[in-house]
Structures are given as C-alpha cells and as structure tokens.
N, C-alpha and C positions, 0 to 999 in steps of 0.2 A: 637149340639155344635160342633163336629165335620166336619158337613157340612162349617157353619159359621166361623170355621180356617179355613177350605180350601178355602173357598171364601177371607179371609183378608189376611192371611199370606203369600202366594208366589206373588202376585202383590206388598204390600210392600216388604218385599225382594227384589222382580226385582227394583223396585222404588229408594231401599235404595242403591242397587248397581252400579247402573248409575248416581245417585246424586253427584253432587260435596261437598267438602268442608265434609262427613261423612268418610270415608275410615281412614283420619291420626287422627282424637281423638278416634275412634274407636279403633286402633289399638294402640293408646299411654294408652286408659283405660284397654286394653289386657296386654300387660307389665305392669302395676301397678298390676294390678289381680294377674298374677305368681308371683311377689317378696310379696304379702300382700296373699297370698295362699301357699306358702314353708317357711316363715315364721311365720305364726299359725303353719303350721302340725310342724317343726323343733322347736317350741319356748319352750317346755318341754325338749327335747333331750336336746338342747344346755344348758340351764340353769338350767338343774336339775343334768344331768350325766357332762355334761364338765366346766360347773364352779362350781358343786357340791353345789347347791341352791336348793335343792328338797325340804326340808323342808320349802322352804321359794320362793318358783316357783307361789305360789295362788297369795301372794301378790307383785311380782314382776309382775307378770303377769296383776293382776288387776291396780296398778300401770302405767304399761304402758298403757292399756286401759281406765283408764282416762285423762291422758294427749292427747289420741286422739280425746278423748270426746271433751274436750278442743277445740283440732284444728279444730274442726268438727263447734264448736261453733262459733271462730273467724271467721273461712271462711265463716259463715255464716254473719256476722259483714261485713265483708269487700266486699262481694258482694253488699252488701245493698248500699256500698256508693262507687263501682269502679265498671266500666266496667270487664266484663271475661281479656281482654286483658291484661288489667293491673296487673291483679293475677298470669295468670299462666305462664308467661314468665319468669320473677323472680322466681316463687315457684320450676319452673323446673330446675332452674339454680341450687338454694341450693341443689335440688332433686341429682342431678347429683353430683355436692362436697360431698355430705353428702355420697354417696354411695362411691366415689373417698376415702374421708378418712377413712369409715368403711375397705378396700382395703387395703391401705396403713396402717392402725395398721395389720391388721390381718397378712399383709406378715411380716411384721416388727416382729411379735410375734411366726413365722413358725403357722400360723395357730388357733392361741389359744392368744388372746388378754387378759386384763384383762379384769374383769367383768364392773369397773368404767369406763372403757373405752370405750368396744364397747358398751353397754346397751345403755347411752345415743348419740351416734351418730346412734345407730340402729333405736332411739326411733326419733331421729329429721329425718331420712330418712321417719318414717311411718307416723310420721307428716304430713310431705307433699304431702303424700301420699291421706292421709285426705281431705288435701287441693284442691290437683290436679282432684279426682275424681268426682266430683260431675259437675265441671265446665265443664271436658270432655265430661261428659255424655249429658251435655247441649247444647255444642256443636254440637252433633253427631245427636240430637234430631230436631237442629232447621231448617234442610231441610226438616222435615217431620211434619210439626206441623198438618197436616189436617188428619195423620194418627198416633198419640202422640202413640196413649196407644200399637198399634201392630209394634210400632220401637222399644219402650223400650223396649218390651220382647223382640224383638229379638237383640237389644243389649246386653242388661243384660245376654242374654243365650251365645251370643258369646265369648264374654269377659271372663266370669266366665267359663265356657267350655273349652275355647283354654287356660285360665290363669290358670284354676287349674291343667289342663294335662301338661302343662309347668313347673308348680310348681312341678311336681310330678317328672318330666324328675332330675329337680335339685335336690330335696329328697334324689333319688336313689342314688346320686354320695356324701351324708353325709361321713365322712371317720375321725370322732372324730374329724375335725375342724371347723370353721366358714367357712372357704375357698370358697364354692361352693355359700354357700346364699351371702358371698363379691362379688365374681365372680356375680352373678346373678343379685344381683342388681345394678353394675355399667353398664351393660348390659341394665338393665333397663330404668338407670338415661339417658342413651346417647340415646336409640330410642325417649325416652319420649320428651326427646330437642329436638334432630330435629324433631318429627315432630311437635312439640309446634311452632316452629321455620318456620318451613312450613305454621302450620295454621297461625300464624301472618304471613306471608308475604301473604297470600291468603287475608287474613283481610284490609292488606295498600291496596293490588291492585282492592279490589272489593269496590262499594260503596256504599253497604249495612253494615252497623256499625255491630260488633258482637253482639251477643244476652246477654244481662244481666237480671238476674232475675228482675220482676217488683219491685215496693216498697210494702210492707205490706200497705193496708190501714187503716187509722186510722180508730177509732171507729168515729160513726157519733155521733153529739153533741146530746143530748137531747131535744126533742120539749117541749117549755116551753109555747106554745101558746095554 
C-alpha cells in the first residue's frame, strides 16, 4: 500500500501544482475551511458562555445544522439546472456581505451582538458556505479527472489541514467577543471573491465551458416486450 502512494501521490502533486485553473478554488476552499473550522470549535463558547444559551446550545446548534442541510440540498437543486459559473459568483458575493454585516453588528455592539442578530446572519454566511464548497472542490478537481481519486485526498488534506491550523490561529485570539470569528470571516468572504472573481475571468478567457455536475439519469423504462 505504501509502495502504491509513493508511486500516485508525488506525480499528482507535481501535476496538480503546475496545472492551471487549480491553485484559486483550492485556496478559496482553504478560507472556507478556517471560518467553517473556528467556528464549530467556538460555536459552544459563544453561544453557551456569551449569550448564556447553554441550556439551550443542542438545539441551537442542531438548528443551525439543519438549515445547512438545507443549503447543502438546494445547491444540490440548482447545480442540476445552472452551470458552476452561475452559482458561485453570486453566492460569494452574499458570502462576502454576510460576513461584512456579521462585522458591522459585532462593532456596533463593542463585540457582543444580540443573539437574534448575529445567529442568523452567522447562519446565512455558513449557508454559503454550503453552497460555495462543493462547487470549489469541482473546480479544483476538473484538471485532474484522469487522476480524480488521488487529487481529492490531496485536496481534501490541504484544505482541511491549512483551514483547520488557520481556524485555530483565530480560536487562540477568543477574548469574550465575537470579534475575531467577525474579523475572520470577512477575511474570508473577500479571498473567496476574488478568487471566484479570478476563476471567472479564467472561465470568459478560456474556451473550455466550466465543469458542471452531469444530470442524474433517469431510471430506464421498463421492457414490456
């Protein structure tokens, strides 16, 4: 087994690194990672000790994680019937306000929003979060289709790797406010734009359409002969 990663793994690597069109979703699903990775570890902290919701932090919690369910489902909906292009340029834009006003209460509040206020604008940034991921990933994927299964781990380990030790950089600097996950994820919203904003422009000037997921095929009819 180990023979057989040393034969796939450092050839894709070198492959993936000199690819065009992989480096900016690569590194726009890295910044998604750290703000969807400091906010899990901080989502207890905040909601249990700073808006004093402990008793009531399962269903908040679970809550929020089904409204990403949700978005998880929709993006899957709207892939079906739009090009990538058409998704993540918009989603990143909201990505980016959404983070911009979770910012703007938090300062507004010295750090400590209400709870009806920031929860759901936290909750519409993780949304698109939702959203934005999976398209990334497809993106980053679709210069290597002849080597799928050993980009995606080494995607998947970059990402979550650099995004969770990122996440943790933000953690450490908690201080009783929201402040630093504000901070961190309007950080976020604005790599994420440009380089959304890069890969679309890489998209107009090349004449190869971006990649959108196939259709599901239908079930075949039944032989009645």
């Amino acid at each position: 087994r180990r023979t057989e990663l040393s034969a796939t793994v450092p050839p894709t690597a070198r492959r993936m690194a000199g690819a065009s069109g992989i480096a900016a979703p690569v590194l726009a699903l890295t910044a998604v990672m750290a703000v969807m990775s400091t906010s899990l570890a901080s989502s207890e902290l905040i909601i249990a000790e700073l808006f004093g919701w402990g008793d009531r932090f399962p269903l908040v919690f679970g809550a929020t994680a089904a409204v990403l369910g949700v978005a998880s489902l929709i993006n899957g909906r709207l892939l079906g019937r739009r090009g990538i292009d058409q998704i993540i340029g918009p989603v990143a834009g909201v990505y980016l306000l959404a983070g911009l006003a979770v910012l703007a209460v938090t300062l507004a509040a010295d750090g400590t929003p209400g709870f009806w206020v920031f929860m759901p604008l936290l909750t519409l940034a993780l949304g698109c979060q939702m959203l934005l991921m999976p398209s990334l990933n497809t993106l980053a994927l679709s210069p290597m289709a002849a080597a799928a299964g050993t980009a995606s781990a080494l995607v998947a380990t970059f990402s979550t790797a650099v995004g969770a030790s990122l996440g943790a950089l933000v953690d450490a600097q908690f201080d009783d406010t929201v402040t630093p996950l504000a901070v961190a994820l309007v950080i976020a919203g604005t790599v994420v734009a440009t380089l959304v904003a890069v890969i679309l422009r890489h998209h107009a000037a090349s004449p190869t359409p971006a990649p959108s997921p196939a259709p599901t095929p239908s079930p075949a009819a039944p032989n009645r002969g």
